[in-house]
gemmi code that builds the backbone of each chain (N, CA, C; Angstrom):
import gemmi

chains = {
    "A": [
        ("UNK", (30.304, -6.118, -15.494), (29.255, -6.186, -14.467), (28.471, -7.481, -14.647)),
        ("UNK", (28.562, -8.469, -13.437), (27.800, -9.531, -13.766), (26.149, -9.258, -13.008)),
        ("UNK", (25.360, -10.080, -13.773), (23.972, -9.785, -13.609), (23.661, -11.428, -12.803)),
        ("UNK", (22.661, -10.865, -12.461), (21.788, -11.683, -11.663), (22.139, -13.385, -11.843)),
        ("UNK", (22.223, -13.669, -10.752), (22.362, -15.685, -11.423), (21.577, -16.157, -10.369)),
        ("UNK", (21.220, -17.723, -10.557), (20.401, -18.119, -10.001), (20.527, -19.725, -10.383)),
        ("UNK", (20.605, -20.317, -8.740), (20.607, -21.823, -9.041), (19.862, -22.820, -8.177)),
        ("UNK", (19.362, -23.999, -8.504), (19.805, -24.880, -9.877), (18.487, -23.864, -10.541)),
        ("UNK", (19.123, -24.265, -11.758), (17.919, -24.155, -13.092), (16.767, -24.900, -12.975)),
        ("UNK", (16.652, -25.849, -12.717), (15.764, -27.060, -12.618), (15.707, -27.702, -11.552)),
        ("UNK", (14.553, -28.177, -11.153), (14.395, -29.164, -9.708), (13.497, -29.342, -9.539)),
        ("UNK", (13.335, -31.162, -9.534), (11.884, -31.897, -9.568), (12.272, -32.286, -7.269)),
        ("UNK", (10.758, -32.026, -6.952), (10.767, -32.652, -5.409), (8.754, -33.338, -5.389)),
        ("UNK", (9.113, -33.992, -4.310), (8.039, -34.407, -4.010), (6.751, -33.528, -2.521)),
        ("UNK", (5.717, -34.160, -2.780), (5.022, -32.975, -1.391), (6.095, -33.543, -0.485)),
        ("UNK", (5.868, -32.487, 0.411), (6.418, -32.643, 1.897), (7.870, -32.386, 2.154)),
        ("UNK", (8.382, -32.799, 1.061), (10.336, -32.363, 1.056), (10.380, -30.544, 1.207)),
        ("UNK", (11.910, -30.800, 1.747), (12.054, -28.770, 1.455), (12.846, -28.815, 0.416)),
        ("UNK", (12.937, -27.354, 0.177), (14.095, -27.014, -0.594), (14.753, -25.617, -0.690)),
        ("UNK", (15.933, -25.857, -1.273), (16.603, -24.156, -0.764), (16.987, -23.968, -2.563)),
        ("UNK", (16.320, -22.774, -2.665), (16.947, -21.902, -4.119), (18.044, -20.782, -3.784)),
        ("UNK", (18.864, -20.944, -4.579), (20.292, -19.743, -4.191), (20.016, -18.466, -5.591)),
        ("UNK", (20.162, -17.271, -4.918), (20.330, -16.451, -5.980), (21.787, -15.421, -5.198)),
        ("UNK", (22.803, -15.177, -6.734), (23.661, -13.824, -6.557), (23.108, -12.568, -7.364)),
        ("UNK", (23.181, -11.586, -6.432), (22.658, -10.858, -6.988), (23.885, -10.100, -7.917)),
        ("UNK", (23.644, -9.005, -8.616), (24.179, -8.130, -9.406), (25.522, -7.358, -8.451)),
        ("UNK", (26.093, -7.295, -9.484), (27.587, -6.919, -8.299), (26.710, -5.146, -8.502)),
        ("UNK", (27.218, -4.580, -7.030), (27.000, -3.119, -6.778), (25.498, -3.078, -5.932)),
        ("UNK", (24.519, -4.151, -6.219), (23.573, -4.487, -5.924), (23.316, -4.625, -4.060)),
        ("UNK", (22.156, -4.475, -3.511), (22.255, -4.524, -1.966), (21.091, -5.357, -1.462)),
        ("UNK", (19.702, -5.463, -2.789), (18.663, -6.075, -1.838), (18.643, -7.371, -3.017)),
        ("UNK", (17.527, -7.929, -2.160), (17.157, -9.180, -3.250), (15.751, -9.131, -2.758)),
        ("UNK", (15.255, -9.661, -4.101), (13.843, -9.570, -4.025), (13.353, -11.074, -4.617)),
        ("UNK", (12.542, -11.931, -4.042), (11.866, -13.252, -4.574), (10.378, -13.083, -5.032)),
        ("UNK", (10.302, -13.303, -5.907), (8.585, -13.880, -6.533), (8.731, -15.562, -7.482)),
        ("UNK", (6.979, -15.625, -6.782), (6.682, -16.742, -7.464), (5.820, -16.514, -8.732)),
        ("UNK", (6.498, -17.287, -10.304), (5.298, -17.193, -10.551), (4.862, -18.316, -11.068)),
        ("UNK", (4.080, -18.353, -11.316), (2.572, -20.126, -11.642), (2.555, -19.754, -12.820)),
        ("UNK", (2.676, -20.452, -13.687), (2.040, -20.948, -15.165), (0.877, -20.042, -15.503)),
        ("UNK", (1.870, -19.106, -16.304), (0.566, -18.376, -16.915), (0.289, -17.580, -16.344)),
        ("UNK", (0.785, -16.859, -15.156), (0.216, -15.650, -14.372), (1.641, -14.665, -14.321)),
        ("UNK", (1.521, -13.707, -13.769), (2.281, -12.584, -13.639), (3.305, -13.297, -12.377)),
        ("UNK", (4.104, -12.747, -12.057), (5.232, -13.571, -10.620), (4.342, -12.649, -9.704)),
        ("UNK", (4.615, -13.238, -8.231), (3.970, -12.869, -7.232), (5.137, -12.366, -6.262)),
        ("UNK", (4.613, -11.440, -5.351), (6.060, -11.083, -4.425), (5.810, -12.283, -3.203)),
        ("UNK", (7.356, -12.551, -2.630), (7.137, -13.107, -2.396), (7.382, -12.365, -0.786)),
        ("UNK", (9.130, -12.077, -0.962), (9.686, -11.295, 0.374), (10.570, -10.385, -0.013)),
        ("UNK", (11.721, -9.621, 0.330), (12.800, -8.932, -0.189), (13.764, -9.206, 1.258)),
        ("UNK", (14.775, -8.545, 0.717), (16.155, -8.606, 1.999), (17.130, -7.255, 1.480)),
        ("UNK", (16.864, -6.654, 2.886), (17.981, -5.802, 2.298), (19.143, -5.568, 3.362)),
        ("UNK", (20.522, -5.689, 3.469), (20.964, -5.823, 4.628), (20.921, -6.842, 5.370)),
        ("UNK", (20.651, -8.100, 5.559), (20.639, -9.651, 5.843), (19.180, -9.609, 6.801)),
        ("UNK", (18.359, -8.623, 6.321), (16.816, -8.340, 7.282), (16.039, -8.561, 6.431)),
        ("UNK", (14.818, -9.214, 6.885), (13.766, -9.188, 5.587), (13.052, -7.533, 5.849)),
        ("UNK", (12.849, -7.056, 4.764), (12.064, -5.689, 4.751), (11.029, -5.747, 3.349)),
        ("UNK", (9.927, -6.240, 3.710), (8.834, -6.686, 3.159), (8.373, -8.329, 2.723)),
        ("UNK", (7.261, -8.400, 2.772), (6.588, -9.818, 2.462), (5.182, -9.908, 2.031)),
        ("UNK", (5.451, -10.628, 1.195), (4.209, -10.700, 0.817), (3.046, -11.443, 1.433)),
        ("UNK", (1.799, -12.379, 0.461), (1.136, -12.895, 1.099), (1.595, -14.636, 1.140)),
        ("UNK", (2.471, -15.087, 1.122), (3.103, -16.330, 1.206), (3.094, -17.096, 3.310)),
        ("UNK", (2.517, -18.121, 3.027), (3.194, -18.626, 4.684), (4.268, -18.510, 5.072)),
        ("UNK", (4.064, -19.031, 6.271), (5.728, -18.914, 6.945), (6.592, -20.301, 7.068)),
        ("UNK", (6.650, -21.543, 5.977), (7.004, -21.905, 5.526), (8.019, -21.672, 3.859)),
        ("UNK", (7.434, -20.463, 3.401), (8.291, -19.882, 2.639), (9.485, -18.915, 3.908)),
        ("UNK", (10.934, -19.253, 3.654), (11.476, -18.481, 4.460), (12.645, -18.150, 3.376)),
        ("UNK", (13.446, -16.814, 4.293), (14.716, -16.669, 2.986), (15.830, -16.130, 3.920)),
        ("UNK", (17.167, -16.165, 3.550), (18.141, -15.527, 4.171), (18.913, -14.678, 3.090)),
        ("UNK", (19.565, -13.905, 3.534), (20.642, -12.724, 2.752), (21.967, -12.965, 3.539)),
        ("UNK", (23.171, -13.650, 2.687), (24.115, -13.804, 3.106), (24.755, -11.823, 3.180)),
        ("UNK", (26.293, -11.337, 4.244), (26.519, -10.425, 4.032), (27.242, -10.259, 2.485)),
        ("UNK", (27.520, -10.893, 1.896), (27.795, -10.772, -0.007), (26.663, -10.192, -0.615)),
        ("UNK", (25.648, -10.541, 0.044), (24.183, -10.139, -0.467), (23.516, -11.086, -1.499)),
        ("UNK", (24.624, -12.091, -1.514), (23.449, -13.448, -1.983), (22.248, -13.865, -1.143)),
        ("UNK", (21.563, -14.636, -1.546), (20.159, -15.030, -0.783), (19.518, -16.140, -0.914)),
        ("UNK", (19.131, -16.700, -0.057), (18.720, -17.964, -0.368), (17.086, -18.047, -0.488)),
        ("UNK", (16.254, -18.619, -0.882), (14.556, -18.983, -0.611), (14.888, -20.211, -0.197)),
        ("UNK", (13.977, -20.627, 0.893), (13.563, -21.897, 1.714), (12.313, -22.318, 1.450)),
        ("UNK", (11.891, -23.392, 0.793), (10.306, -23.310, 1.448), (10.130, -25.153, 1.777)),
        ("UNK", (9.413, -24.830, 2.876), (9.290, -26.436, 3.994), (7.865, -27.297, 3.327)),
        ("UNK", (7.734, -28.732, 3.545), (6.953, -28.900, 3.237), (5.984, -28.925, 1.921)),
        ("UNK", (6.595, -28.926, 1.230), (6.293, -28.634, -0.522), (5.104, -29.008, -0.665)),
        ("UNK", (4.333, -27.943, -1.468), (2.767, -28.712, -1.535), (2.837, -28.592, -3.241)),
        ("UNK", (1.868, -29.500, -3.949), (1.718, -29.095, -5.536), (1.918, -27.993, -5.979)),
        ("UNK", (1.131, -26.701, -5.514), (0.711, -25.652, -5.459), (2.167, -24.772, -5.770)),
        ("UNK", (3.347, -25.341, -5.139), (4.307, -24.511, -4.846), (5.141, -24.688, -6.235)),
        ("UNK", (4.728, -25.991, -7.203), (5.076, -26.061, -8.737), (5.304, -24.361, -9.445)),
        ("UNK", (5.992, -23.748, -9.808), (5.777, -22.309, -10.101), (7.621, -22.143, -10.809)),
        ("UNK", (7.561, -21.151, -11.649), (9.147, -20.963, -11.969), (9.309, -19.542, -10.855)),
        ("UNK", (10.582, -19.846, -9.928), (10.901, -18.968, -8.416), (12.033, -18.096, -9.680)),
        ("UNK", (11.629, -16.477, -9.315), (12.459, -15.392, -9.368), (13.252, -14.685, -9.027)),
        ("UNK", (14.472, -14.388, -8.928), (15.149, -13.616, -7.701), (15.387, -12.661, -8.882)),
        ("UNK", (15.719, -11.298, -7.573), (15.578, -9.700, -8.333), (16.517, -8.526, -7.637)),
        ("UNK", (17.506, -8.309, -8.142), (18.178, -7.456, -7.566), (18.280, -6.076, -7.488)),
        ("UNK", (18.312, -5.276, -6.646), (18.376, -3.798, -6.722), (19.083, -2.919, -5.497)),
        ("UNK", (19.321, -1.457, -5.440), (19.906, -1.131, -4.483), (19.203, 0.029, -4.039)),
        ("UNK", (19.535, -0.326, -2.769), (18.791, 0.967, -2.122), (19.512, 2.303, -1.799)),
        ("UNK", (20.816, 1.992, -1.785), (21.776, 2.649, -1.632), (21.645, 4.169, -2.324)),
        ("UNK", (21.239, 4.418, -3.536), (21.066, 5.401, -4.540), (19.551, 5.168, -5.023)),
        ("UNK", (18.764, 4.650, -3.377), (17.202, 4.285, -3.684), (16.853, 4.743, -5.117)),
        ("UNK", (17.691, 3.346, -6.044), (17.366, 2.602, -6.749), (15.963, 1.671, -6.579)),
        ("UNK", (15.256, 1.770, -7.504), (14.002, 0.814, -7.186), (13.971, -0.220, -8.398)),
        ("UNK", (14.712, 0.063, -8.967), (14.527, -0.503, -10.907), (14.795, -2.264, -9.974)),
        ("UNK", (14.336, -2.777, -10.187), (14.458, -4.300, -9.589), (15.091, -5.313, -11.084)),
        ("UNK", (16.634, -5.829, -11.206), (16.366, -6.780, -12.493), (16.792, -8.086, -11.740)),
        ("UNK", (15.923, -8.846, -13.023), (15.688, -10.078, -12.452), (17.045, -11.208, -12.774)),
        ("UNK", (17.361, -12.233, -12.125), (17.374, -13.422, -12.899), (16.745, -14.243, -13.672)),
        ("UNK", (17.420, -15.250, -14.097), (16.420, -16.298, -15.134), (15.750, -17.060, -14.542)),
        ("UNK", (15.633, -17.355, -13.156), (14.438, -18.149, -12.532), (14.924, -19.638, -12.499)),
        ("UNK", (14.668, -20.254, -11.399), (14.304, -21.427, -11.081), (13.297, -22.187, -11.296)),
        ("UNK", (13.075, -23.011, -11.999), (11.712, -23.800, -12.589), (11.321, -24.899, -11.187)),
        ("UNK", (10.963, -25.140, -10.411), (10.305, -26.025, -9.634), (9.104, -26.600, -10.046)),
        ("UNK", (9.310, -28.098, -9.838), (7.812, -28.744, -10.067), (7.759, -29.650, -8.615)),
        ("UNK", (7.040, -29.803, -8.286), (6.426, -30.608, -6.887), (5.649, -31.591, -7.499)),
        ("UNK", (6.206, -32.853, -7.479), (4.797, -34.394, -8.251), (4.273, -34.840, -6.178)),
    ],
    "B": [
        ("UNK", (-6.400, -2.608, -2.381), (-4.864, -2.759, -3.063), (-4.563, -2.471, -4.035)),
        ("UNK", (-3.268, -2.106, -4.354), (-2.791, -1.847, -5.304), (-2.698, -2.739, -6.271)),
        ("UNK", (-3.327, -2.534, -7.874), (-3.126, -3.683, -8.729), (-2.922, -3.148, -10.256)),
        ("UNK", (-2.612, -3.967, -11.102), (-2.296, -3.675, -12.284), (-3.288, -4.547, -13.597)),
        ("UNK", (-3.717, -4.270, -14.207), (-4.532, -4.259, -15.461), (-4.138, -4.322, -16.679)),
        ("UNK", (-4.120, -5.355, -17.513), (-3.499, -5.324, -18.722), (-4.232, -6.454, -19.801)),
        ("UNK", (-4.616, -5.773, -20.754), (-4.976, -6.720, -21.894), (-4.575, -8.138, -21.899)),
        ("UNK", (-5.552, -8.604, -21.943), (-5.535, -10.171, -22.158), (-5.010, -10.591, -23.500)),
        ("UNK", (-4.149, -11.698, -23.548), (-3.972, -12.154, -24.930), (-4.171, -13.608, -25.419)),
        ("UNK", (-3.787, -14.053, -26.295), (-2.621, -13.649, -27.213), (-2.920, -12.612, -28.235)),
        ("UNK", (-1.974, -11.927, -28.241), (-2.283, -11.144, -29.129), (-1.311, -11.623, -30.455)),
        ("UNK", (-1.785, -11.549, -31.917), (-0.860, -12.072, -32.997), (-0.746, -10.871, -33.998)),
        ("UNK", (0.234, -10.757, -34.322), (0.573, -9.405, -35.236), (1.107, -10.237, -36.466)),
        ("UNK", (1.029, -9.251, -37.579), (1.910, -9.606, -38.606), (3.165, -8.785, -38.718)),
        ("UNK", (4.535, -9.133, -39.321), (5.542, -8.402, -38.838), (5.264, -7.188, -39.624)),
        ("UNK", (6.083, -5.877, -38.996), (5.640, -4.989, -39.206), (4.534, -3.801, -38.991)),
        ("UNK", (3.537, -4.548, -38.126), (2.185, -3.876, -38.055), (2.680, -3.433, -36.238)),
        ("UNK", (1.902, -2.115, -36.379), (1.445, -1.453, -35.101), (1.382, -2.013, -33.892)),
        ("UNK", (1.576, -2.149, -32.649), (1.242, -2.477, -31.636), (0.883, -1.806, -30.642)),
        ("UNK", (-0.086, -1.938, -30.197), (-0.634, -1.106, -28.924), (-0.991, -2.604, -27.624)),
        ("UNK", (-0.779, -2.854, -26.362), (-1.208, -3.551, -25.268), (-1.137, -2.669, -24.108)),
        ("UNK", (-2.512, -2.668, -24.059), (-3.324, -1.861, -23.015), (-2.731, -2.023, -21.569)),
        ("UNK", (-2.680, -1.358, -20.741), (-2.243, -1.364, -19.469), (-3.352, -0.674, -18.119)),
        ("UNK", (-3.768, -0.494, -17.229), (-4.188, 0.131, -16.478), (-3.562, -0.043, -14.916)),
        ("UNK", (-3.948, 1.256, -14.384), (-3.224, 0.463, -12.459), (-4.132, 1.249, -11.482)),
        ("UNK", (-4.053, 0.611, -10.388), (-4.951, 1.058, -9.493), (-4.019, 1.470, -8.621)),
        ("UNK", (-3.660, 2.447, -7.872), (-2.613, 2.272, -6.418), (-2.596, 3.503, -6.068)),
        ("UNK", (-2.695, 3.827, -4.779), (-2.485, 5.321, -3.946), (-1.251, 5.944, -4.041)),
        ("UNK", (-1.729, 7.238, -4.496), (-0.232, 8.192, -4.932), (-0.043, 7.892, -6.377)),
        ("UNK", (1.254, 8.223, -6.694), (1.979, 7.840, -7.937), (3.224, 7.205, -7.918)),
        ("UNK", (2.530, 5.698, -8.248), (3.749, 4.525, -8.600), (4.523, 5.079, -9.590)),
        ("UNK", (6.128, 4.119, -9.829), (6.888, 4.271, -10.959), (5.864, 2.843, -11.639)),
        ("UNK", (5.890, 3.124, -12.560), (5.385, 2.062, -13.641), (6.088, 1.248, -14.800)),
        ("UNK", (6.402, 0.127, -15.208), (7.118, -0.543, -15.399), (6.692, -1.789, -16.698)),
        ("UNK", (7.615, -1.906, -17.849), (6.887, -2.967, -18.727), (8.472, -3.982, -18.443)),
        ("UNK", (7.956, -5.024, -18.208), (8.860, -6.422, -18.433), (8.837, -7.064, -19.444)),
        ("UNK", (9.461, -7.737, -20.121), (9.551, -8.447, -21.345), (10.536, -9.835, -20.825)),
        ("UNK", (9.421, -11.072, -20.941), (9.887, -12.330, -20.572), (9.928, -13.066, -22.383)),
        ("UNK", (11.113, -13.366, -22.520), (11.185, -14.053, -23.994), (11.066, -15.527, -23.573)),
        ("UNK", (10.669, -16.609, -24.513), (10.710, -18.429, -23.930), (11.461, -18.560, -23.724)),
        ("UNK", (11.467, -19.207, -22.378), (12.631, -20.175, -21.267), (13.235, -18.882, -20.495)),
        ("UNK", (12.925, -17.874, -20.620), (14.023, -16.879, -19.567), (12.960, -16.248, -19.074)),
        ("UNK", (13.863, -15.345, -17.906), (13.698, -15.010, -16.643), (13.411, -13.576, -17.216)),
        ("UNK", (12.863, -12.226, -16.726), (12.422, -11.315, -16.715), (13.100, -10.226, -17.105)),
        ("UNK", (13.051, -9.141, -18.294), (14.037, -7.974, -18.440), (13.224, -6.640, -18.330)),
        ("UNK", (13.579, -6.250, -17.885), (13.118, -4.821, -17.929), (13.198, -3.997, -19.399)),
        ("UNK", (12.075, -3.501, -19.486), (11.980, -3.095, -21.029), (12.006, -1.392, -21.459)),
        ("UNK", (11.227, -0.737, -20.199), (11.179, 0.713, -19.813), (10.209, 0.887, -18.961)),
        ("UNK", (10.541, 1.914, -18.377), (9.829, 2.816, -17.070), (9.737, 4.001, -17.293)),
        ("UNK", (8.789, 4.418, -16.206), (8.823, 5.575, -16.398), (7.869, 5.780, -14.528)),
        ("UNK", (8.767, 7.312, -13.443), (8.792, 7.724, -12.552), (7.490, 8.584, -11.751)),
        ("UNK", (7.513, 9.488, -13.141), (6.085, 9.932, -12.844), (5.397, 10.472, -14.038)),
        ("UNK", (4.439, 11.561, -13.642), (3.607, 11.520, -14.766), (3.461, 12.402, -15.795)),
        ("UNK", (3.296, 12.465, -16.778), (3.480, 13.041, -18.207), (4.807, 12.106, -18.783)),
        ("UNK", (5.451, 11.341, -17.671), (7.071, 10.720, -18.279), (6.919, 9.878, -19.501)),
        ("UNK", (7.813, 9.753, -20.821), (7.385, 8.609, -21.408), (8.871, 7.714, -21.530)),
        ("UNK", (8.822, 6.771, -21.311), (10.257, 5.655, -21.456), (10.065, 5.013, -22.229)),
        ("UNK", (11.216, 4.540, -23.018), (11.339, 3.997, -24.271), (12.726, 3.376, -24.581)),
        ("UNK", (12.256, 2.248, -25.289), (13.630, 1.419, -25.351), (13.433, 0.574, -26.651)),
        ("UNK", (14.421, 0.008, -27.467), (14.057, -1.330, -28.818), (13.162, -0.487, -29.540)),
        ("UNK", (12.676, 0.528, -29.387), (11.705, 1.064, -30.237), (9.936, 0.860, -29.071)),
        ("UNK", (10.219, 0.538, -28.483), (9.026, 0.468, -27.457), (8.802, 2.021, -27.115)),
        ("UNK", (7.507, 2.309, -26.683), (7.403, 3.683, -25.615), (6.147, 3.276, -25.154)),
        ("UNK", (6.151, 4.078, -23.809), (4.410, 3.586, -23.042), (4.883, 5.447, -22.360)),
        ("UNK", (3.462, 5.851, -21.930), (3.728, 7.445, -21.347), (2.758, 7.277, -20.326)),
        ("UNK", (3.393, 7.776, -18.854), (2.913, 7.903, -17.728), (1.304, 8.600, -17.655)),
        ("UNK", (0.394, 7.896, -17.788), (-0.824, 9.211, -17.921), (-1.920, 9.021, -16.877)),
        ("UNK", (-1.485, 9.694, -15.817), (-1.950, 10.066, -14.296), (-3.715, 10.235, -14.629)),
        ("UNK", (-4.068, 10.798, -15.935), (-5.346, 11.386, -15.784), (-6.669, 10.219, -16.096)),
        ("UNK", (-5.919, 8.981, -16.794), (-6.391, 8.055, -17.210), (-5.601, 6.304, -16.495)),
        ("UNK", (-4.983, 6.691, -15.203), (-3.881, 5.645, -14.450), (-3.627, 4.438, -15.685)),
        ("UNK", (-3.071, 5.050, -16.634), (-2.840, 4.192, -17.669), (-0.852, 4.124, -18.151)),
        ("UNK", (-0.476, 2.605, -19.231), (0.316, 3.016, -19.424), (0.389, 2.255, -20.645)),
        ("UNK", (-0.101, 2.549, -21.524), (-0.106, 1.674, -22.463), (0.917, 1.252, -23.044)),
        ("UNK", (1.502, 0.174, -24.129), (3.152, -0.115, -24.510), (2.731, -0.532, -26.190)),
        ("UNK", (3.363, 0.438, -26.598), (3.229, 0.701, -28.010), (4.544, 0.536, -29.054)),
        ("UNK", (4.791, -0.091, -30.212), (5.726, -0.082, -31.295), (5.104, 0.178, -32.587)),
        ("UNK", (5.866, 0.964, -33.334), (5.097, 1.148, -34.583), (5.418, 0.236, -35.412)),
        ("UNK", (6.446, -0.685, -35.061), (6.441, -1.938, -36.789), (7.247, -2.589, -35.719)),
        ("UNK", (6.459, -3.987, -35.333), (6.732, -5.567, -34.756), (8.101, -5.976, -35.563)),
        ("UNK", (8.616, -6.992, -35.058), (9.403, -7.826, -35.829), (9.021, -9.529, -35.056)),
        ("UNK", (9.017, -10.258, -35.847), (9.502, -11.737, -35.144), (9.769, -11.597, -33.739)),
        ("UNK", (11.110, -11.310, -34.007), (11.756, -11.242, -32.739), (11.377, -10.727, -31.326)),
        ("UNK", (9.982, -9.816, -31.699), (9.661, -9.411, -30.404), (8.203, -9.944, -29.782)),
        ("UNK", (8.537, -11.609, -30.115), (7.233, -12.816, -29.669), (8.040, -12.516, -28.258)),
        ("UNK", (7.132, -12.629, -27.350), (7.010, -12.658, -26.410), (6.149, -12.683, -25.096)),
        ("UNK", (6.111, -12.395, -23.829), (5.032, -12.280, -23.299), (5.468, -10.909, -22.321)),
        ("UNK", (4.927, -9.886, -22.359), (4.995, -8.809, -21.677), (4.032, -8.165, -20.635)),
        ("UNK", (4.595, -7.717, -19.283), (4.228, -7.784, -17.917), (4.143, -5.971, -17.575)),
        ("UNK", (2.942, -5.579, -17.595), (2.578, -4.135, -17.173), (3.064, -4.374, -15.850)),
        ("UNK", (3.556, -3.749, -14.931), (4.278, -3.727, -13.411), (3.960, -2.098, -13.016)),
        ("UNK", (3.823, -2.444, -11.413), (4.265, -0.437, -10.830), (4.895, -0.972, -9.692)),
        ("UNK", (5.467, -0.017, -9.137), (6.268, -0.130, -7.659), (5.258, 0.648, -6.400)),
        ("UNK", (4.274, 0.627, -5.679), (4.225, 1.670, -5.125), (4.579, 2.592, -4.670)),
        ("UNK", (4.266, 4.241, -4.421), (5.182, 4.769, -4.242), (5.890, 4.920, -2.343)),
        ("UNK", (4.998, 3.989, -1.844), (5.319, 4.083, 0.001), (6.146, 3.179, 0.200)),
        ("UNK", (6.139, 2.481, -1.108), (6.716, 0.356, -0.687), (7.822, 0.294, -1.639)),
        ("UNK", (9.084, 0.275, -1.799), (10.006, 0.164, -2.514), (10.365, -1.037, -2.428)),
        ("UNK", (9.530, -2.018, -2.039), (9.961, -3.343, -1.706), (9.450, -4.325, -3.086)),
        ("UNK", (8.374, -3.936, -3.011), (7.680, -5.201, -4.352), (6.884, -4.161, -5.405)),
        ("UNK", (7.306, -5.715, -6.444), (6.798, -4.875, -7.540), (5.283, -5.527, -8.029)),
        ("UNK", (4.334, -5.285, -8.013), (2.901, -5.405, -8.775), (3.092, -5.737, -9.870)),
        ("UNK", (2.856, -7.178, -10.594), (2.836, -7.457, -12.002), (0.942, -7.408, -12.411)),
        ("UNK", (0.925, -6.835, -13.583), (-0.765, -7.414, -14.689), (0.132, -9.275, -14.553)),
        ("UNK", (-1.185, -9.451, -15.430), (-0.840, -10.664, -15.469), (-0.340, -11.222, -16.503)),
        ("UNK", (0.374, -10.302, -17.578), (0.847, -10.504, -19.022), (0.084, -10.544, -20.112)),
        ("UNK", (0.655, -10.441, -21.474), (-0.130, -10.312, -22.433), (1.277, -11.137, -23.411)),
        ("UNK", (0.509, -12.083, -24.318), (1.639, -13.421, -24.918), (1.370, -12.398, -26.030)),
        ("UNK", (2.126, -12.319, -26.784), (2.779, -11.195, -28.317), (3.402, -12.973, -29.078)),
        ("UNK", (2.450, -12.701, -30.298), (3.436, -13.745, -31.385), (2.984, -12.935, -32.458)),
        ("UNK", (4.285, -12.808, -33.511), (4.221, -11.775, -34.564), (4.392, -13.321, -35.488)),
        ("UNK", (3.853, -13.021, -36.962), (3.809, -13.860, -37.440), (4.915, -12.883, -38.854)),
        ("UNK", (5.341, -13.836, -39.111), (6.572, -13.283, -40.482), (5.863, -13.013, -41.783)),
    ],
}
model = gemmi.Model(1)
for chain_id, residues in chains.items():
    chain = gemmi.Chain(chain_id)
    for i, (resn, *xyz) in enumerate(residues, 1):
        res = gemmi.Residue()
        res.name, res.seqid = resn, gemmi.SeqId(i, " ")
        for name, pos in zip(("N", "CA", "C"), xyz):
            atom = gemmi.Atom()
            atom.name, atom.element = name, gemmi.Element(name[0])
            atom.pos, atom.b_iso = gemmi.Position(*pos), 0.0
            res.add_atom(atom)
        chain.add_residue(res)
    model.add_chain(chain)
structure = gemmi.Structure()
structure.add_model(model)
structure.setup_entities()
């Protein structure tokens, strides 16, 4: 059973550029779930996907965007990069199928915005 | 809103000694409740849960027990090792929202040898 992956590991951007983070989720797995978290704080939700639909969001703009391929990989988008958005990005897999709620994570994407 | 409460740290142990890190949650109904364990440079593991209340989950020698009467969940080991420096994340799920999970804001664990 492979677990959660998540790419790139690393990625320096500047304000104003976008960028797209890829996560696979856990084989057997159906939703994906994104949080941010900032240096030193707990991760934040960000959105989830279950079925290539978003079904929940948090308090993030609508410059954060995400898609769910039908494999049930997923991508995070976010436009416009501000400092702020510097944070290591989480993706989290789980199924609803056997409303499963146990959410496990990947190892995260480190983003810095100069 | 729903939120989660957890001892501030760092907390520093010597190996071997007791651990207790406090937890509390605020949220309508009864969340599943949840401890994460982030080790340096990685991404998030799930450590134990527990569904509802009187439940206690336990894992590595960890246990925390669901206690509805005090919305608490505290995460307890009776003898640290090194190995379990880390920084650990009190979490609940609500129980209407199966979508996101509520993190505290962690508590940094360094055991000293």
């Amino acid at each position: 059973e492979t677990g959660v992956t998540q790419s790139p590991t690393h990625l320096i951007k500047t304000r104003g550029q976008q960028v797209t983070l890829r996560c696979s989720s856990q084989s057997g797995h159906n939703t994906v779930s994104w949080y941010q978290q900032a240096l030193g704080q707990g991760p934040q939700f960000i959105f989830q996907y279950y079925r290539e639909e978003e079904n929940g969001r948090g308090n993030f703009p609508p410059r954060f965007s995400g898609l769910q391929f039908p494999n049930y990989s997923s991508e995070l988008n976010v436009n416009a990069l501000e400092l702020d958005d510097s944070a290591l990005y989480l993706c989290a897999s789980s199924s609803k199928i056997h409303n499963q709620e146990t959410q496990y994570f990947g190892p995260g994407t480190r983003l810095l915005v100069l | 809103g729903d939120s989660v409460t957890q001892m501030e740290g760092p907390v520093t142990l010597s190996e071997e000694a007791f651990l207790t890190i406090n937890c509390t949650y605020t949220a309508t109904g009864y969340p599943s409740l949840f401890w994460y364990v982030q080790y340096p440079g990685e991404g998030l593991q799930l450590l134990l849960k527990a569904t509802k209340a009187d439940d206690k989950g336990s894992n590595k020698g960890f246990e925390a027990t669901y206690r509805k009467e005090t919305t608490s969940f505290h995460l307890e080991k009776g003898s640290v090792q090194v190995s379990d420096s880390a920084v650990y994340f009190c979490a609940l799920i609500p129980r209407d929202s199966a979508s996101k999970i509520i993190f505290g804001s962690g508590t940094r664990l360094s055991i000293r040898p």
